[in-house]
C-alpha positions, 0 to 999 in steps of 0.5 A, a space after each residue: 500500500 502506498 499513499 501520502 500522509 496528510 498534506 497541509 493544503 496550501 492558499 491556491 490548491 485546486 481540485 487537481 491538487 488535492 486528489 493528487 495529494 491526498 487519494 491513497 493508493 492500494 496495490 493489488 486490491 480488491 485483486 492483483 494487479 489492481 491498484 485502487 485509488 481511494 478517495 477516503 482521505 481526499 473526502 475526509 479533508 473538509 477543504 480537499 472535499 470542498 475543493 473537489 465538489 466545487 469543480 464538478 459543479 461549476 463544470 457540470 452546471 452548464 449540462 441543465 440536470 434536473 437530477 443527479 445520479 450518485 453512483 454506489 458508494 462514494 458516488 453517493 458522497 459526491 453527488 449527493 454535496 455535488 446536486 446540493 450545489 447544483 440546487 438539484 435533488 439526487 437518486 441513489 443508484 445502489 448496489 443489487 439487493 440494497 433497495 425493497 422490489 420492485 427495482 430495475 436491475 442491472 448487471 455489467 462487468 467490472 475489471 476484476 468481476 462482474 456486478 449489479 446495480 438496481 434503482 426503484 421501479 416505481 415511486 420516483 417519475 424519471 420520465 424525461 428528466 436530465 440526469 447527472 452521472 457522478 462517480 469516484 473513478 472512471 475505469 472500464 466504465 462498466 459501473 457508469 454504463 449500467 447506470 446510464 441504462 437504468 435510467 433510461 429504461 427508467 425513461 430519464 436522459 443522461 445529460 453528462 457524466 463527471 468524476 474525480 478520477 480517471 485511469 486512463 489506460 483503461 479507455 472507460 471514456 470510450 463508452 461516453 463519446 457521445 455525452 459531456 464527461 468530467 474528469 477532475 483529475 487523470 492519470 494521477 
């Protein structure tokens, strides 16, 4: 495991700076060969966080969401502080077996297995609503791509996709050429 202590932030530091500074990388997790990056002590940082959730807004403001969708699990936490800044409510896009039926369902593969997301089936109207996509990580993009079927089976539009970071090597934008992405951060 390798991973910086905790920085001071410095008068000027951007969004960019404090994922490079603060996100801590795991080698070999969840499997070998994987290096994963967590965000933890990047969203654990009140300025690191603030930093990061103020850059996604401003740069996702001009896609006219009605809504953001937060990605399972720190999905949740940027998007969640990310529609608050865009004075828009969120939807919780949660992991297989997480919400009460009736859901719509979801499998795709990751780079080290394969997974389900699920959305409630009823009680939310996404019928013609703009949707956000907001997420940690962008890899294979698997987890961004099963979202965005979900919610437009769920009759909702996904008007762009924005995260803090990217490995690039991976191509995930690839499956997004066709939607605004943001990316915070790449290649760090």
């Amino acid at each position: 495991m390798t991973g910086p202590e905790t920085p001071e932030i410095p008068a000027g530091a951007d969004a960019r700076w404090a994922l490079k500074s603060l996100t801590r990388f795991v080698d070999d997790y969840p499997a070998p060969g994987i290096v994963f990056q967590d965000l933890t002590p990047v969203l654990a940082d009140a300025h690191g966080f603030r930093l990061i959730v103020n850059d996604l807004a401003d740069a996702c403001g001009p896609f006219r969401a009605d809504l953001v969708g937060g990605l399972d699990a720190r999905g949740f936490l940027l998007g969640s502080a990310v529609a608050v800044e865009l004075g828009v409510g969120i939807l919780a896009v949660r992991k297989a077996g997480k919400l009460p039926p009736p859901v719509l369902h979801e499998e795709y593969a990751l780079e080290y297995g394969t997974a389900a997301l699920e959305i409630p089936a009823d009680g939310l109207d996404l019928a013609g609503k703009r949707v956000l996509l907001v997420d940690d990580v962008l890899a294979t993009g698997g987890t961004l791509a099963a979202s965005r079927r979900l919610i437009e089976r769920a009759g909702g539009e996904v008007c762009g996709v924005a995260v803090a970071l990217e490995v690039e090597e991976l191509n995930g934008r690839e499956r997004f050429s066709d939607l605004p992405l943001y990316v915070v951060a790449a290649g760090l």
